[in-house]
MARLUMNU-513616 format. One record per atom (N, C-alpha, C): residue number from 1; chain; atom name; x, y, z. Coordinates in nm, 4 decimals. Layout:
  resi  chain  name        c1        c2        c3
   NUM      A    CA         X         Y         Z
...
END
This chain:
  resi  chain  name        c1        c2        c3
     1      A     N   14.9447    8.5674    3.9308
     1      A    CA   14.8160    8.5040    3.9091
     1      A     C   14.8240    8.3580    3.9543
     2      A     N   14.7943    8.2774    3.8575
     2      A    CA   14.7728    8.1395    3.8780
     2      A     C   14.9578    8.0629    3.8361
     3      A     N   14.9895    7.9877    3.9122
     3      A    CA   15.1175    7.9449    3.8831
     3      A     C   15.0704    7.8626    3.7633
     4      A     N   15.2191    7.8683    3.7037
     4      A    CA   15.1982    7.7989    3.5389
     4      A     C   15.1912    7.6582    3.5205
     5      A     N   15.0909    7.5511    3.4080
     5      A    CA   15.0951    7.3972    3.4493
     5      A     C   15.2261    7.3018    3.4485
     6      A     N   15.3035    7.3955    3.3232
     6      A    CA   15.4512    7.3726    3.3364
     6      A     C   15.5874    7.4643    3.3393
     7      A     N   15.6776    7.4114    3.3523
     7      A    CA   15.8139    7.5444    3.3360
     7      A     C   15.8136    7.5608    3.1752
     8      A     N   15.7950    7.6955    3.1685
     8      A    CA   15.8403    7.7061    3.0329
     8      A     C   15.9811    7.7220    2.9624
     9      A     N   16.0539    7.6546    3.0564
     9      A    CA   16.1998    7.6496    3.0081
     9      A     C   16.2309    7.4929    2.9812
    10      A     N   16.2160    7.4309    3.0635
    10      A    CA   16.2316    7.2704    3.0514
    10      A     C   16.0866    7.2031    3.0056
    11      A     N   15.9319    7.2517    3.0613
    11      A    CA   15.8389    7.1429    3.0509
    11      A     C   15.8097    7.0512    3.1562
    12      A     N   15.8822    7.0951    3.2477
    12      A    CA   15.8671    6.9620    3.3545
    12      A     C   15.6992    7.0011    3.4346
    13      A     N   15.6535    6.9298    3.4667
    13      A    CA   15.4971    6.9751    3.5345
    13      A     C   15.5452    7.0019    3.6800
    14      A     N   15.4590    7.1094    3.7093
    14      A    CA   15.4526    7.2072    3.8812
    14      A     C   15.4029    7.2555    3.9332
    15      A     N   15.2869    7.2516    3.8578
    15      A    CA   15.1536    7.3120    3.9056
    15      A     C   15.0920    7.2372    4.0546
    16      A     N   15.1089    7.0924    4.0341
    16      A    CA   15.0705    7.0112    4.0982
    16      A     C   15.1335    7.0584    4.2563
    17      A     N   15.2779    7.1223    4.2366
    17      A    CA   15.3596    7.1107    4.3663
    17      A     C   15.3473    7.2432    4.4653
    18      A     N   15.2680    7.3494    4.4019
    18      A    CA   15.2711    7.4642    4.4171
    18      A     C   15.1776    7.5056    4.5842
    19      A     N   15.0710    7.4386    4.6428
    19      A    CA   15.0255    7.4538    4.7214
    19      A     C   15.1283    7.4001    4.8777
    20      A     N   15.1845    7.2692    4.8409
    20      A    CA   15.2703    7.2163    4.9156
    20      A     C   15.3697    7.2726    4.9549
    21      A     N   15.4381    7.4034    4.8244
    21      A    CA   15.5450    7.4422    4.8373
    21      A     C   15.4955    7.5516    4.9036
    22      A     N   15.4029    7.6306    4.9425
    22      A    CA   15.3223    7.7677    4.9905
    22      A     C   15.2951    7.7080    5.1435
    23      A     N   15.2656    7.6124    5.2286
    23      A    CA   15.2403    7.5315    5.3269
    23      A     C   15.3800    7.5527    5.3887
    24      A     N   15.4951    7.4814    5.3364
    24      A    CA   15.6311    7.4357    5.3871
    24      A     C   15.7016    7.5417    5.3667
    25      A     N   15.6849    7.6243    5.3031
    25      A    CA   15.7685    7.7551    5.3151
    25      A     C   15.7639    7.8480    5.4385
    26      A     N   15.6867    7.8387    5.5082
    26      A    CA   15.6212    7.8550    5.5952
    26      A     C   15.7007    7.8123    5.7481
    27      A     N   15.7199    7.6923    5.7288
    27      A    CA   15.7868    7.6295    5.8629
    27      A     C   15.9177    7.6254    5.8075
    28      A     N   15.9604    7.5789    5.6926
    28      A    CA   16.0962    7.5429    5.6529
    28      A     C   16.1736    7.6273    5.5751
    29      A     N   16.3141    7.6056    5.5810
    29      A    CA   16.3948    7.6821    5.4731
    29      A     C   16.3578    7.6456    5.3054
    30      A     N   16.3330    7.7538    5.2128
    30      A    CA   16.3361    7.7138    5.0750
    30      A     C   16.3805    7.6370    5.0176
    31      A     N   16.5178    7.6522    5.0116
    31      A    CA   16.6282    7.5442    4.9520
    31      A     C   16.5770    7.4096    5.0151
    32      A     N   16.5609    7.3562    5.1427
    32      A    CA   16.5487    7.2364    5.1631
    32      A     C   16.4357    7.2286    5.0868
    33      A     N   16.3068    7.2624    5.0955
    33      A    CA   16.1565    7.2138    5.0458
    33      A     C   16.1578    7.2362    4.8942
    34      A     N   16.2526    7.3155    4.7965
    34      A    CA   16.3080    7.2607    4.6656
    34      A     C   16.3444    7.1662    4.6556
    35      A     N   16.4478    7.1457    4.7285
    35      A    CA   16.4986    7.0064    4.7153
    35      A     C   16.3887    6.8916    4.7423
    36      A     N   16.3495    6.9047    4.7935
    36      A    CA   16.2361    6.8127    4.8879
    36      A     C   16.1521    6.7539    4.7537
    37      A     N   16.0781    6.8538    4.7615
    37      A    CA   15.9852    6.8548    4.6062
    37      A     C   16.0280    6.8118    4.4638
    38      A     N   16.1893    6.8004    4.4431
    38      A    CA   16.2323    6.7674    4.3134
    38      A     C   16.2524    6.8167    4.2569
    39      A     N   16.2322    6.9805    4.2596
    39      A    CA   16.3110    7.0875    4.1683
    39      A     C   16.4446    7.0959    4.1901
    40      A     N   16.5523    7.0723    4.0821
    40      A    CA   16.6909    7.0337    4.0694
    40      A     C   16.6934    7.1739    4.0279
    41      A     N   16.6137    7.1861    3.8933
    41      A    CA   16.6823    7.2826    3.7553
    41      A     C   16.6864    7.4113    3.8135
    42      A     N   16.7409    7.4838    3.8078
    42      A    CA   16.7521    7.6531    3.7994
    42      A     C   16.6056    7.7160    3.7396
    43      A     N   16.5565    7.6564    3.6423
    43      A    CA   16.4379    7.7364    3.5633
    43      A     C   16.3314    7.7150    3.6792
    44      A     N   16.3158    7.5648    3.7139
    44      A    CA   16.1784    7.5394    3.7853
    44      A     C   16.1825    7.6097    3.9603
    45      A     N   16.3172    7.5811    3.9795
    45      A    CA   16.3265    7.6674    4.1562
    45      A     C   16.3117    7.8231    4.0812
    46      A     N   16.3566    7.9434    4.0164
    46      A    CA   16.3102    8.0639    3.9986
    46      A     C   16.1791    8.0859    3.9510
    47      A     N   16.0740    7.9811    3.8831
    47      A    CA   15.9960    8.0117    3.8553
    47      A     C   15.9126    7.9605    3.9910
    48      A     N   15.9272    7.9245    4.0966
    48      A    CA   15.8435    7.8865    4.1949
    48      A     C   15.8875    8.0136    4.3165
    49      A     N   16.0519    8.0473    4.2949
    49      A    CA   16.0893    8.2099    4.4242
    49      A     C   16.0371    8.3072    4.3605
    50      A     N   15.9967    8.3329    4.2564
    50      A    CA   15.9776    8.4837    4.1532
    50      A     C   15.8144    8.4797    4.1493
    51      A     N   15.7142    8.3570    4.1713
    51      A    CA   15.5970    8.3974    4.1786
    51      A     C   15.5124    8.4211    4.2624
    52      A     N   15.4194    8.5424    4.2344
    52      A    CA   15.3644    8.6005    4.3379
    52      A     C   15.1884    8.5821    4.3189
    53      A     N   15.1592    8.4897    4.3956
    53      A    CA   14.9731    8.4655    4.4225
    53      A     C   14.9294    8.5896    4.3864
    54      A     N   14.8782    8.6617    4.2921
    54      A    CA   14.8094    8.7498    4.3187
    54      A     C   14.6465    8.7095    4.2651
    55      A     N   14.5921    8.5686    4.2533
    55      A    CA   14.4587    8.5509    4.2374
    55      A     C   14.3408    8.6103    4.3340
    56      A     N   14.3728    8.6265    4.4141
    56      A    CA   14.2816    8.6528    4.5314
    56      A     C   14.2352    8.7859    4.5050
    57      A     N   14.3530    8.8765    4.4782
    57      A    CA   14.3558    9.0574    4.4389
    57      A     C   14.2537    9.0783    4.2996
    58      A     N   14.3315    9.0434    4.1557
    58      A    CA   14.2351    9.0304    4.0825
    58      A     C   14.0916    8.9693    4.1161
    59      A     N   14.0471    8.8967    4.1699
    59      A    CA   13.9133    8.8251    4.1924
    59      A     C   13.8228    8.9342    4.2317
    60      A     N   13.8965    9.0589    4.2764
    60      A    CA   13.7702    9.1604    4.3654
    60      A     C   13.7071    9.2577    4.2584
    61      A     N   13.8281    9.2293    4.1164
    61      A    CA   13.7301    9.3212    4.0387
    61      A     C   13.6330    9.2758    3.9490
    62      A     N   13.5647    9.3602    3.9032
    62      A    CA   13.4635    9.2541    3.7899
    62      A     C   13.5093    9.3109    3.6058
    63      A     N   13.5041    9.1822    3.5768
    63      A    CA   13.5179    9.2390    3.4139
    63      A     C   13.3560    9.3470    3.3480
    64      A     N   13.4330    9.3970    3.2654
    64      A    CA   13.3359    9.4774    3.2148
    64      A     C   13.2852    9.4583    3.0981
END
């Protein structure tokens, strides 16, 4: 769905970094554009490789 406003392991905020990191993944290797961005911790780099956009998918259905 929607990436989370913070890691729920540390708290650090990442929401903010999440479009930038979807752009540069793109042209660049991961590891560098982690690094790049300031994710050090283990929690905040797996919670940014393990999530998957799926807002777009949900959006096509309608609640009932």
């Amino acid at each position: 769905m929607i990436i989370m406003m913070r890691c729920p392991s540390c708290g650090k905020p990442v929401s903010h970094l999440w479009e930038e990191y979807k752009q540069r993944v793109e042209k660049e290797e991961v590891v560098k554009v982690l690094d790049s961005l300031g994710l050090k911790r283990y929690c905040c780099r797996a919670l940014f490789m393990g999530h998957v956009d799926l807002i777009d998918t949900v959006a096509k259905f309608k609640k009932t």
